[in-house]
C-alpha positions in Angstrom: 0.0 0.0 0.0 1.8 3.5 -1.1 2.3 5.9 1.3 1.6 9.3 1.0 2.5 12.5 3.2 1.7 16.4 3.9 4.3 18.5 2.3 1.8 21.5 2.9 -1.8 22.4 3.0 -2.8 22.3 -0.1 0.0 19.1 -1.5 0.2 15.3 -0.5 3.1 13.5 -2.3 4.0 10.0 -2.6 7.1 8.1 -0.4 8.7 6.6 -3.3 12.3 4.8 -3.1 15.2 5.2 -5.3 17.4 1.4 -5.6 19.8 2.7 -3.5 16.9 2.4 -0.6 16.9 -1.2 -1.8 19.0 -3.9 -0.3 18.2 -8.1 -1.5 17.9 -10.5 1.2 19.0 -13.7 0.8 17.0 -16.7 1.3 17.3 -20.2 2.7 18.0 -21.6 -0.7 20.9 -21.1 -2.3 22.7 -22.4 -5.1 25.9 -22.2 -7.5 26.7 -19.4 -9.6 27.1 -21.2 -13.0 23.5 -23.2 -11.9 21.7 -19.9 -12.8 20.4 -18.8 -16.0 20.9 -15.1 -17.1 19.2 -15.1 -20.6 16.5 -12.9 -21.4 14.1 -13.1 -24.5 12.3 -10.3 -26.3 9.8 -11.6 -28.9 11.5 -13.7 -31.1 14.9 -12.7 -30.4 17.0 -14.5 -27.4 19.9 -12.8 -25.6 22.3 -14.3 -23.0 22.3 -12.0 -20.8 19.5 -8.7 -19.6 21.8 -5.7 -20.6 20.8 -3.7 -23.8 23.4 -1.1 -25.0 21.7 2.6 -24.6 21.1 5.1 -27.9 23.2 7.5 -27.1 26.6 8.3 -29.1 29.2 8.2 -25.6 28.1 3.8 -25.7 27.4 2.8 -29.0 28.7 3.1 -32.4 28.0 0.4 -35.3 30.9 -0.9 -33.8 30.4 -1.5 -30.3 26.9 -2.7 -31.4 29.1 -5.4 -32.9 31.1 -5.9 -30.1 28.0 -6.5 -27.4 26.0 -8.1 -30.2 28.9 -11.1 -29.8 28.9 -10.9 -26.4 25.5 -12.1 -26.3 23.5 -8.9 -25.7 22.7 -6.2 -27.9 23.4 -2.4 -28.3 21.1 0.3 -29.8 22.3 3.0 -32.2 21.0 6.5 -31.5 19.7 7.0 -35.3 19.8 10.5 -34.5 23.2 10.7 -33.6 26.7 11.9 -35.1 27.0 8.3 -36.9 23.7 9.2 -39.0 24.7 13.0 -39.6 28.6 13.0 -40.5 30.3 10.5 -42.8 33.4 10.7 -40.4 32.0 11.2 -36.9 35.4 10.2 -34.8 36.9 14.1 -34.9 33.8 15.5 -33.5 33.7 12.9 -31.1 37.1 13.5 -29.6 36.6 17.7 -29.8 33.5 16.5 -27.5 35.7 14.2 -25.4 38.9 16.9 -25.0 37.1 20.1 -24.6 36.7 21.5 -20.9 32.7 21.3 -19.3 32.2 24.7 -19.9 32.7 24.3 -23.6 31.1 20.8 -24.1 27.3 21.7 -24.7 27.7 24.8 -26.9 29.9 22.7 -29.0 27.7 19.5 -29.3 24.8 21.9 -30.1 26.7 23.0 -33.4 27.8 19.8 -33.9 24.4 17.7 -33.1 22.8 20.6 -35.6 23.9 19.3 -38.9 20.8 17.4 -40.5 20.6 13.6 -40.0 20.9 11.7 -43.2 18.7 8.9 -44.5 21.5 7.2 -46.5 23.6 7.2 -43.0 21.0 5.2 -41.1 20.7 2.7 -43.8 24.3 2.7 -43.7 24.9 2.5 -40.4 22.5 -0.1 -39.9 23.6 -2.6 -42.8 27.1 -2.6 -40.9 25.8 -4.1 -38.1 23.6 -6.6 -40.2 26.7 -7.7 -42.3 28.2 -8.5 -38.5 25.5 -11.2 -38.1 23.8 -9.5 -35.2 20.7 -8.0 -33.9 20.3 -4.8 -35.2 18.8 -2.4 -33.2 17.7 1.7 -33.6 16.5 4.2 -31.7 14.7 7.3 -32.8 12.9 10.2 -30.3 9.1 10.3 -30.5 9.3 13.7 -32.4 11.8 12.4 -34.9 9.8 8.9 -35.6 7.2 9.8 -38.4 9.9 10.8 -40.5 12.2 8.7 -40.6 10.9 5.2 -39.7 10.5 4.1 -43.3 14.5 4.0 -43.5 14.9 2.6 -40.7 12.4 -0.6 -41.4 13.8 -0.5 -45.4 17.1 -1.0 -43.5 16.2 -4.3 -42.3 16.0 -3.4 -38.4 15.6 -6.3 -35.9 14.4 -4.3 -32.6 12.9 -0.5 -33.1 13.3 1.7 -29.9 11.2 4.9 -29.4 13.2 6.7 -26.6 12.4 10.0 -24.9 12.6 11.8 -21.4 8.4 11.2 -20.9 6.6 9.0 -23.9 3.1 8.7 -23.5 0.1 6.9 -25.7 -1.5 10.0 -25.2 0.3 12.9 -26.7 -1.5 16.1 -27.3 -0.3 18.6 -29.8 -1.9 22.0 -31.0 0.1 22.6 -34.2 1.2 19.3 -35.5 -0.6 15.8 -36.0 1.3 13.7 -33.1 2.5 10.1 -33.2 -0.4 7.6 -33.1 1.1 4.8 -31.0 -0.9 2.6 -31.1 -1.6 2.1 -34.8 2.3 2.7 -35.7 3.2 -0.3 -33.5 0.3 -2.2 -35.3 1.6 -1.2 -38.6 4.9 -2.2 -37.9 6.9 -6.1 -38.6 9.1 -5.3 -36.1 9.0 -5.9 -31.9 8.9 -2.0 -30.7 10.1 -0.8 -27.1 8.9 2.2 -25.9 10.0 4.6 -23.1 10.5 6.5 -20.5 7.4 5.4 -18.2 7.7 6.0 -15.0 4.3 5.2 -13.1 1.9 2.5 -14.0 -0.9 4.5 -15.6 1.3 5.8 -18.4 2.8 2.2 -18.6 -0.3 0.3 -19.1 -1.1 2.7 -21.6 2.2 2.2 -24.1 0.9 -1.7 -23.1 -2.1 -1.3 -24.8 -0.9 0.3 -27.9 1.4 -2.6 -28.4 4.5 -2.2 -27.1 7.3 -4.9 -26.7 8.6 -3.6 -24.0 8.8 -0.4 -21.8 11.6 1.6 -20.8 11.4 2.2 -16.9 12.8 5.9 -16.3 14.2 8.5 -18.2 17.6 7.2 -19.2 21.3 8.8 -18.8 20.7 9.4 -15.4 24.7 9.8 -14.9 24.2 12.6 -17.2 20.7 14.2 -16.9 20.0 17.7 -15.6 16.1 17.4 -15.9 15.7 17.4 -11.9 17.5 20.7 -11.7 16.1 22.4 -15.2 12.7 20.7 -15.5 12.3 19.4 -12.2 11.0 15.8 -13.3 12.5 13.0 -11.7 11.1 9.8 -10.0 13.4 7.2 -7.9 13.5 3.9 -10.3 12.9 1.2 -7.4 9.5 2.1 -7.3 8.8 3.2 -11.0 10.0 -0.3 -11.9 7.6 -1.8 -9.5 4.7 0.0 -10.7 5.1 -0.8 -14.3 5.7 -4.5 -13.3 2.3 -4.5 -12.0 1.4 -2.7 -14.8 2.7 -6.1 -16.7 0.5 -8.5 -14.5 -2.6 -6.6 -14.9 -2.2 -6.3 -18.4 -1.1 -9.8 -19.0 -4.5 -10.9 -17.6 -6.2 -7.8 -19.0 -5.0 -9.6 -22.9 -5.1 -13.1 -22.0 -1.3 -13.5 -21.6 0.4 -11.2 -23.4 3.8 -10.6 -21.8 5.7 -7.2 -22.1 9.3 -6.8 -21.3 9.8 -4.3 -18.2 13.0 -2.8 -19.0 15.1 -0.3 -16.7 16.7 2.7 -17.9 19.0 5.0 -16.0 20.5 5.1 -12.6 22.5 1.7 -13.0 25.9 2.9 -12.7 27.3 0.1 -10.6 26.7 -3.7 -10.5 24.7 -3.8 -7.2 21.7 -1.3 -8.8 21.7 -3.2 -11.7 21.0 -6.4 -9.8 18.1 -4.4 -7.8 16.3 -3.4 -10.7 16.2 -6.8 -11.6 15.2 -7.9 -8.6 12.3 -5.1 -8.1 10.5 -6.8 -11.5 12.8 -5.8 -14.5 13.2 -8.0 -17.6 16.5 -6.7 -18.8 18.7 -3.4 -18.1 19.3 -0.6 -20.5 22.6 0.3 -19.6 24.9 4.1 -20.3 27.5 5.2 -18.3 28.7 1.6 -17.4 29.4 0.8 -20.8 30.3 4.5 -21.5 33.4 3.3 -19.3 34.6 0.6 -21.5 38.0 0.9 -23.9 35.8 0.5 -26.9 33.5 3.2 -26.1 33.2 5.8 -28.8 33.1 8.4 -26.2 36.6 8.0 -24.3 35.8 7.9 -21.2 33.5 10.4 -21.7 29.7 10.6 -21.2 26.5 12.4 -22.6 23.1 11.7 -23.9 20.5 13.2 -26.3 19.4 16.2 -23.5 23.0 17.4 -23.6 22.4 18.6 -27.1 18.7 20.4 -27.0 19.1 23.4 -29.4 17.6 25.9 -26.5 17.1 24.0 -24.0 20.1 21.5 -22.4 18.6 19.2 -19.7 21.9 17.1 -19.5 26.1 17.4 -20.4 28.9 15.7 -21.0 30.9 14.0 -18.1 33.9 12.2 -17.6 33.1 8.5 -16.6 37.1 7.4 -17.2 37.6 4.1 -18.6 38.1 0.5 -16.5 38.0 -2.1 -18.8 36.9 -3.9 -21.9 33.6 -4.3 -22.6 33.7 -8.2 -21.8 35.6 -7.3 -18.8 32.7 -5.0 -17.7 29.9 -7.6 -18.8 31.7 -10.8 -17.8 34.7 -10.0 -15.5 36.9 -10.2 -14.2 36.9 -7.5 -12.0 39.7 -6.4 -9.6 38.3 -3.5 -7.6 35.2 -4.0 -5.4 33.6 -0.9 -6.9 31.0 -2.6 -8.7 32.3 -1.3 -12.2 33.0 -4.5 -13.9 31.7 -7.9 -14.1 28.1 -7.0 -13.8 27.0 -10.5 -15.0 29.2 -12.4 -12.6 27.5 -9.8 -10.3 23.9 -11.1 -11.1 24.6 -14.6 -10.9 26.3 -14.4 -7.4 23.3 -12.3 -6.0 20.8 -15.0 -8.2 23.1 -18.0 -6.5 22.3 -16.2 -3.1 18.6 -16.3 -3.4 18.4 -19.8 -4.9 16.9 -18.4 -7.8 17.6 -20.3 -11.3 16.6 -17.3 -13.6 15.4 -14.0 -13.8 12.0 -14.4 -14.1 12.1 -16.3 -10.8 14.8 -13.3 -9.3 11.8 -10.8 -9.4 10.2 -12.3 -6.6 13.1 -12.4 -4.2 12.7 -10.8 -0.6 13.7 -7.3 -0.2 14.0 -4.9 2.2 14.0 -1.0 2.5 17.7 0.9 3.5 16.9 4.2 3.5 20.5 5.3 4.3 21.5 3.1 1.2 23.7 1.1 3.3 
């Protein structure tokens, strides 16, 4: 039962938790870490282990889409970004990753402004096809309409519509908006769909279709919407919520099951484990992978706020670099900081709980740590 309190006279709010209030207790069962399974499945297509690369130019490049599409999971290219508006993006992306803060977003607004190029995406997205992986895209809700014919002529496995707030709903007053729910019905493709962060908005991109649904906003590491827009919503009990938005709905459609899938705020192995544990399918991860030798951003971090043409709601930050990207997925590690081995991380805490997959890890015991310790 949620919990609400008096912040004044005239405004109750909700007690929500972030996963850093969350701690996994383990049970009286336990098993062996190589017993457990860590593969996750979205429609037809079967993945080894619950991470998905994030859209944004910092994590993945046709490249490292390769590179974590052998490693058993798969990353999605922003189809807005440098790789699908310069022939050559790897200057721009070291100016971004050498110049000082104060310089970063006024440059990446220049650069960000040069106009995205159908022949690029189809480009872009054949490399990683030729690699023998899943191909995967990401466009912004505003950006979709136009360009979602190339994508699909491209031959694109897993189409992501990512944004700070997505809604079923949206209302515009000068331009026809987005209509959800028959785009995904129109579509051949399995479509995922995000942010949600409460269970009403949630059920909603349900409804219309969706694959799966991005918990959150995404690039938390590297948002500023709390401090310029004020929106933000502790993911332990956004992913919750939309998790019973997946039960309801399942026997709302007869058992249709959509992929719950957390977005932002994972930055270290123990808070991706919890958002597993509170109900997540799978893990869209950012600054994690952002810190891997491959990255295209060199140690260096930023998502699609940072670049807003009036209005930044994110920048660029240094993350550093710690490792391959194998080394971060699958260990081994050799600090205790969390920042590699996330896998080997899941299995231990799955081994701990006597749990044999993730399905079954959502329904492990936890308990609330408001001090995060």
């Amino acid at each position: 039962m949620s919990q609400e309190i008096e912040i004044g006279l005239g405004k109750k709010g909700r007690i929500t938790y972030g996963l850093d209030d969350i701690s996994i207790v383990p049970s009286r069962r336990t098993r062996d870490p190589q017993d457990v399974s860590t593969a996750w499945q979205v429609d037809a297509y079967e993945f080894d282990i619950p991470v998905i690369g994030a859209p944004m130019d910092s994590v993945t490049s046709p490249s490292t889409a390769i590179a974590m599409g052998r490693l058993g999971t798969v990353g999605v290219l922003d189809l807005e970004g440098l790789w699908t508006r310069y022939d050559d993006p790897e200057p721009i992306l070291t100016k971004i990753a050498e110049l000082p803060v104060d310089e970063a977003t006024a440059y990446m607004q220049r650069a960000y402004a040069e106009p995205i190029k159908p022949e690029l995406i189809s480009a872009r997205l054949h490399e990683i096809r030729d690699a023998g992986v899943t191909v995967a895209g990401a466009l912004s809700p505003q950006r979709t309409q136009q360009y979602y014919s190339t994508v699909l002529s491209a031959g694109v496995d897993l189409f992501v519509i990512r944004g700070t707030s997505v809604s079923a709903e949206h209302v515009s007053t000068d331009h026809e908006p987005l209509n959800l729910k028959k785009f995904i019905y129109d579509l051949d493709v399995p479509v995922i769909v995000g942010g949600a962060a409460n269970y009403t908005a949630a059920l909603h991109l349900m409804r219309a279709g969706a694959a799966g649904v991005l918990v959150g906003f995404g690039g938390v590491a590297v948002s500023a919407n709390r401090s310029t827009i004020g929106v933000h919503v502790p993911l332990a009990t956004a992913i919750s919520d939309v998790a019973e938005a997946r039960r309801d709905y399942m026997d709302e459609s007869g058992g249709r099951y959509v992929q719950v899938i957390a977005d932002g705020g994972m930055g270290d192995s123990g808070s991706f484990v919890t958002a597993l544990a509170m109900g997540a399918d799978a893990v869209m991860l950012g600054a994690p992978l952002a810190r891997a030798k491959e990255a295209p951003g060199r140690g260096t971090h930023w998502g699609a706020e940072a670049r807003h043409a009036s209005l930044p709601r994110g920048m660029r930050t240094t993350v550093g670099t710690v490792g391959t990207l194998e080394e971060i997925l699958y260990g081994p590690s050799h600090l205790a900081d969390g920042k590699t081995n996330f896998i080997g991380a899941l299995r231990r805490a799955m081994a701990s709980t006597g749990y044999v997959d993730v399905k079954n890890f959502q329904r492990c015991d936890v308990v609330v740590t408001p001090t995060g310790h």
